[in-house]
N, C-alpha and C positions, 0 to 999 in steps of 0.2 A: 688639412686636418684629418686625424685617422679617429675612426669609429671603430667600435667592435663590436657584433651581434653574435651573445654564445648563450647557454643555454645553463637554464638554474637546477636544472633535474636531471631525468633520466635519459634526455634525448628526448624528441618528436613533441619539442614544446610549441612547434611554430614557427624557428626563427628562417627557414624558407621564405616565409609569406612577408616575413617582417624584412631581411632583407632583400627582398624582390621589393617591395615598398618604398624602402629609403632608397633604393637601388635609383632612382627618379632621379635624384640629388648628387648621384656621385659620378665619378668619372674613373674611379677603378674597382673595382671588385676583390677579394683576395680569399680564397681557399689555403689555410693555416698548417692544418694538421689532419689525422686520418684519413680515411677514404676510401673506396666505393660499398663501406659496412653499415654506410648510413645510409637516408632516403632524405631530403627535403622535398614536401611536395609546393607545387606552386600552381595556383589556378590566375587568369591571365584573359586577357583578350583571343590570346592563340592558342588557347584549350587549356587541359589540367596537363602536372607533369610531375613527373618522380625522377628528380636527380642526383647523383650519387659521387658525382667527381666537381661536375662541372658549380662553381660558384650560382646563387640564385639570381645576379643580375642578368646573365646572358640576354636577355631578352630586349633589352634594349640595343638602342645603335649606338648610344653613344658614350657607352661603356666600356674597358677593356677588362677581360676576367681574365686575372692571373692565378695560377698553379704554385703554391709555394714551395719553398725549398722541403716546409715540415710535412708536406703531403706525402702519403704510399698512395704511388701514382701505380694505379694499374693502365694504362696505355691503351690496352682493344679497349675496354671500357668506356673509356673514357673517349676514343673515336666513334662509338657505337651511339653513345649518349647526344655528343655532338650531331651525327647523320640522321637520328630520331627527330632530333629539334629543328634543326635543315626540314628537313621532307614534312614538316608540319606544317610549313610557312614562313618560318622564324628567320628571320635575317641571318646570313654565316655570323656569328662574333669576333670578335675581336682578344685573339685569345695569346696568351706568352706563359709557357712554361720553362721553370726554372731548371736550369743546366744543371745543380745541386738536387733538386728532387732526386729522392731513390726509386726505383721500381718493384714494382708487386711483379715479382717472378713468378711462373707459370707454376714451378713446384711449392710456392709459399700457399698457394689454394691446398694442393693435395695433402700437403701437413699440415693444413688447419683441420681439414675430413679427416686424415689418421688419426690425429691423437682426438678429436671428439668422440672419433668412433672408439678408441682405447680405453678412454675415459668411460665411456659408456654413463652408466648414471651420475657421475659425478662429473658431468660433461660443465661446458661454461655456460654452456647457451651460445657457442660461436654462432655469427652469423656466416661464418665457413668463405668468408673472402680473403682469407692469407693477411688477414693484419699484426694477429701476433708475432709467428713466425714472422714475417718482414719486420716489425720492429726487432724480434730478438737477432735475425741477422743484421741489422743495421747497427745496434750496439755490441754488438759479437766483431763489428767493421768488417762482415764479408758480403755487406749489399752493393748494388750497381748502383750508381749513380748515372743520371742521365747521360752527365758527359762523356761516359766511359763507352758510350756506342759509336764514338766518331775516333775513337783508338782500337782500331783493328787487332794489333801484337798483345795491348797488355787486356784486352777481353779477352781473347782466348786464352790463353795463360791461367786467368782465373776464374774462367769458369770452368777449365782443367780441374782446379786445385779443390774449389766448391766441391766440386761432383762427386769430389773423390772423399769426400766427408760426409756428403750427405748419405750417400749411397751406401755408407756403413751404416747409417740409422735405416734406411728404407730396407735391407736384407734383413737386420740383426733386431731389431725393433719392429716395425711396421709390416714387414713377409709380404713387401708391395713390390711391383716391377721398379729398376734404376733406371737414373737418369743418362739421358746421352750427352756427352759435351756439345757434340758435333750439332744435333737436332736442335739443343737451347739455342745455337748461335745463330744458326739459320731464322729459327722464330725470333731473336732480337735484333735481325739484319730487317725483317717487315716491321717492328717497333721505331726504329729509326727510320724509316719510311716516312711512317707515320709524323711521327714529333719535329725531324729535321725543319719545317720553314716556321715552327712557334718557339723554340728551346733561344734562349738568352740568360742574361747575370739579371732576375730580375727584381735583386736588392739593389742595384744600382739603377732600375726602371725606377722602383718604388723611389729612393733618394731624391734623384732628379724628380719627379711629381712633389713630393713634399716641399721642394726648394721653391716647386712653380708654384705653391697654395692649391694643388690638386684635392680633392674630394674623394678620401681612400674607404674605404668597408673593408672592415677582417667577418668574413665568415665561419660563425666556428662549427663545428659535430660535436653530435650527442651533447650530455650539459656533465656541470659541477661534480655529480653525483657516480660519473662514470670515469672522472680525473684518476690516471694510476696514483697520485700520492693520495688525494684530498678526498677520492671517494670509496665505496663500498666495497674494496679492497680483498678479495681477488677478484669478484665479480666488475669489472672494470674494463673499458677499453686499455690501450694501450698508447695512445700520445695523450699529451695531455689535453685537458678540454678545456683549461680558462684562460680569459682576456689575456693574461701575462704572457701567456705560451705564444702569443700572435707577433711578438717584438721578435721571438725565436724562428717561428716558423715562418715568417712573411722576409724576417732578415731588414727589420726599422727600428729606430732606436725606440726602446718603452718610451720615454717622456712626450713623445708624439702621439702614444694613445690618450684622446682627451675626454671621449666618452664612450660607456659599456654599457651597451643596453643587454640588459640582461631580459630574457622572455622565460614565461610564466606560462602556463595552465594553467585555467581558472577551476581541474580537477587535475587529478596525478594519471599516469600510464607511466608504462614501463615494460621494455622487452628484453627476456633473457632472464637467468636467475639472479639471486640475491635479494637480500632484506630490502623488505617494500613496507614499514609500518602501516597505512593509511589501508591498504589493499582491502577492495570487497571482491567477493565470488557468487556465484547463483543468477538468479536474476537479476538481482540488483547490478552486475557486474554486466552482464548479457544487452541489459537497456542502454547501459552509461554506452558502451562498446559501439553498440547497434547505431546511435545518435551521436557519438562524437567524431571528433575531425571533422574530416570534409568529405567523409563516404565510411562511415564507420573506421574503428581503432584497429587496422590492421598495417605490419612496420611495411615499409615502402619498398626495405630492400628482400624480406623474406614472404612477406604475408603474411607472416603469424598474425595469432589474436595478440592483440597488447594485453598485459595485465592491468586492471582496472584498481584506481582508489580514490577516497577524497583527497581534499586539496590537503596538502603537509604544510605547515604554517615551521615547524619544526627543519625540517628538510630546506625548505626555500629559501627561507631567513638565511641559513648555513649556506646555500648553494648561491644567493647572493653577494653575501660576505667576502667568499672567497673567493667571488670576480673583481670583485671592486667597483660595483653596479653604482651608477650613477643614475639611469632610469630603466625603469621595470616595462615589459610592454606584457599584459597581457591577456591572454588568446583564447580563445574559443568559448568564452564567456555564454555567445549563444546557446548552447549545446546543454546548458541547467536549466532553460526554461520550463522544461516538464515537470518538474518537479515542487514539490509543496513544501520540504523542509528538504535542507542542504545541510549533511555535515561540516565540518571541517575540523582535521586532527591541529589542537593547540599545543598540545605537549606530547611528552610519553610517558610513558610507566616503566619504571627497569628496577626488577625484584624489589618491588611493592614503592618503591621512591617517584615522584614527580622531576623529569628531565626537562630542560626547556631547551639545551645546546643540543646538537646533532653528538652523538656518541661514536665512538670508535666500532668497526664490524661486531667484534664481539659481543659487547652489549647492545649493539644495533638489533644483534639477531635473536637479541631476549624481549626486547620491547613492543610494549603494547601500547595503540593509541588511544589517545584522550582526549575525544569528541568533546563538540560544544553545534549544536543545532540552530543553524540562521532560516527566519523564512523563508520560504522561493518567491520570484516573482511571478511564476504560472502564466507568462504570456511571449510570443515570440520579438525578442529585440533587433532583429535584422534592418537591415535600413535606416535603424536612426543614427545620426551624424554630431550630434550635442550630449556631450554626459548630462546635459540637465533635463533631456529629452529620457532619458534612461528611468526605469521603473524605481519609487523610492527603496523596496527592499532589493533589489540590483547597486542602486547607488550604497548602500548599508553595504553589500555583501564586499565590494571592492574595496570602502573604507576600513571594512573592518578588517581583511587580509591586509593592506598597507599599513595597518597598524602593527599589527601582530608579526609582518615579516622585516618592517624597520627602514623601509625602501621606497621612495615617490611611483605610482605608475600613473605615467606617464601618456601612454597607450593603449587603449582595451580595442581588443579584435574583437567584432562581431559577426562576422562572417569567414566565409572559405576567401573570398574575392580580394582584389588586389587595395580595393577603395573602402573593403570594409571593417574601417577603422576610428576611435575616436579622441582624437586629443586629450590629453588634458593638460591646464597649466602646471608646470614643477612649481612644488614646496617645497620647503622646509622637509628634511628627514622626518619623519612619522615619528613621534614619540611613544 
């Protein structure tokens, strides 16, 4: 059975923590799409951890985390991430990377820093790790493919031919030093060092697992919100981020995905620009920020401040939808007990009309939210294990988000910690 853990927003929903969790239950692991632009953090028995390539089961032994075909695999990264978690205590894992994975080329970093810096204020918010560039040369078809490090003749050849194309943008365009043929090669002769004893067909790993009634996890990056077709559109990653992308990028057939837990924040964050309706600023922003996550709201792979908001009842319901969420898990619910009254945005407003669907960028970027005020429960829920155990305006504040975003949850996190979680039984869809 294949699971999918992806994300209904903007990214840094949780779903780290949620798949390090399920991660208990399975016996493979699978990283889909993007890569090392994101951060999942995971707190653990073997301390806290920010990981950016590697899938969030590693930590067990009796898991295999695979590297998908749809990842931009940056390679040091991702051995560096690995020897982090080694030298912690961590058990080595059990890892297989996919022979079709492309690589994050050393120059796909320095063109994502040109053109930010070109951009200047009209920049994206990159998180400056070569993701666009590597997708735009992967659908351009002049990226590497893993397997192409154990063909000596036709590497060189093209990364001849690359060079000689880039290197007109980097004179003519960018007034940046060029590339060498000969230097690239040499650094992708140490990448294959590296990857040679995990590189396999690891759609045909996954296959045979499925055949055996293996126990699969797709782990997805960033959420809904940051999808290039389905979200906020230019402000967007660049693979896609939902469940359906996982049959692409893992290389399994769809019909074997048979549940999508989509993860939730019990408030909004978000890093990088683009339309944020729900967004607060000031103190009120500074507090949420200070007390949320698991050591305040800063991204795991930059340290920026996140941008703070209430929870979007609008956004989620839509970032839902278009997973095809079968259960909701969600997170950090702790993190509101300070509080006496909790917004939450129900609708929007777009030139003076009441919106309740998620709108297209445009009108996204005219829209105002349209609070509705739930008690707080003004006390700390950490350690409780029973939703029935939960504070009655806590218990109100999740029914009334399951109402309003259409979607069972299933899960509410209450803590940073691996165990701090609380059931609940699935209903029926929320009316």
């Amino acid at each position: 059975m294949i699971k999918a853990v992806v994300g209904a927003n903007w990214g840094d929903e949780g779903k780290g923590k949620i798949t390090d969790m399920l991660g208990k239950e399975a016996d493979i692991i699978v990283r889909f799409q993007g890569g090392a632009n994101a951060g999942h953090t995971i707190v653990n028995d073997y301390g806290k951890f920010a990981l950016h390539t590697l899938p969030s089961g590693v930590f067990y032994d009796h898991t295999t985390s695979v590297i998908g075909n749809g990842v931009a695999l940056n390679i040091p990264v991702l051995f560096n991430e690995l020897n982090e978690i080694v030298s912690k205590g961590v058990p080595m894992p059990k890892i297989k990377i996919s022979d079709r994975a492309q690589m994050v080329m050393p120059y796909h970093i320095l063109f994502d820093q040109y053109e930010e810096e070109r951009l200047g204020k009209n920049s994206f918010g990159s998180t400056k790790s070569g993701i666009a560039p590597f997708y735009s040369d992967k659908y351009a078809k002049i990226g590497f493919q893993v397997n192409e490090l154990f063909d000596d003749d036709r590497l060189k050849e093209k990364l001849k031919n690359v060079c000689e194309t880039k290197n007109v943008l980097l004179e003519h365009l960018y007034h940046k030093p060029l590339l060498d043929a000969d230097a690239l090669y040499e650094e992708l002769m140490e990448y294959k060092k590296m990857v040679e004893p995990y590189v396999c067909d690891t759609s045909a790993f996954l296959w045979n697992a499925i055949q055996e009634g293996k126990e699969i996890l797709l782990e997805g990056q960033l959420g809904s919100l940051k999808d290039p077709d389905h979200g906020i559109y230019p402000m967007v990653t660049s693979s896609s981020t939902l469940a359906g992308y996982g049959a692409i990028g893992a290389g399994v057939p769809p019909y074997e995905i048979k549940q999508i837990i989509t993860v939730c924040k019990a408030y909004s964050s978000a890093v990088g620009a683009g339309a944020f309706v729900s967004e607060i600023f000031g103190e009120e922003a500074d507090e949420l920020r200070r007390r949320g996550g698991d050591g305040g709201e800063y991204g795991a792979t930059t340290g920026r401040p996140r941008r703070m908001g209430w929870f979007d009842c609008v956004a989620s319901r839509y970032g839902c939808r278009i997973q095809g969420t079968t259960d909701v898990a969600f997170t950090v619910l702790d993190v509101l007990g300070y509080l006496d009254e909790i917004p939450v945005c129900v609708a929007y407003e777009v030139d003076g009309k009441r919106v309740d669907d998620f709108p297209n960028t445009g009108l996204l970027e005219k829209a105002k939210p349209i609070l509705k005020t739930l008690p707080g429960w003004k006390c700390d829920i950490r350690g409780i294990r029973t939703y029935e155990e939960l504070p009655e305006n806590c218990r109100n504040y999740i029914e009334f988000i399951e109402k309003e975003i259409g979607f069972p949850i299933t899960m509410i996190s209450n803590g940073p910690g691996r165990d701090d979680i609380i059931y609940r039984t699935k209903s029926k869809t929320p009316q």
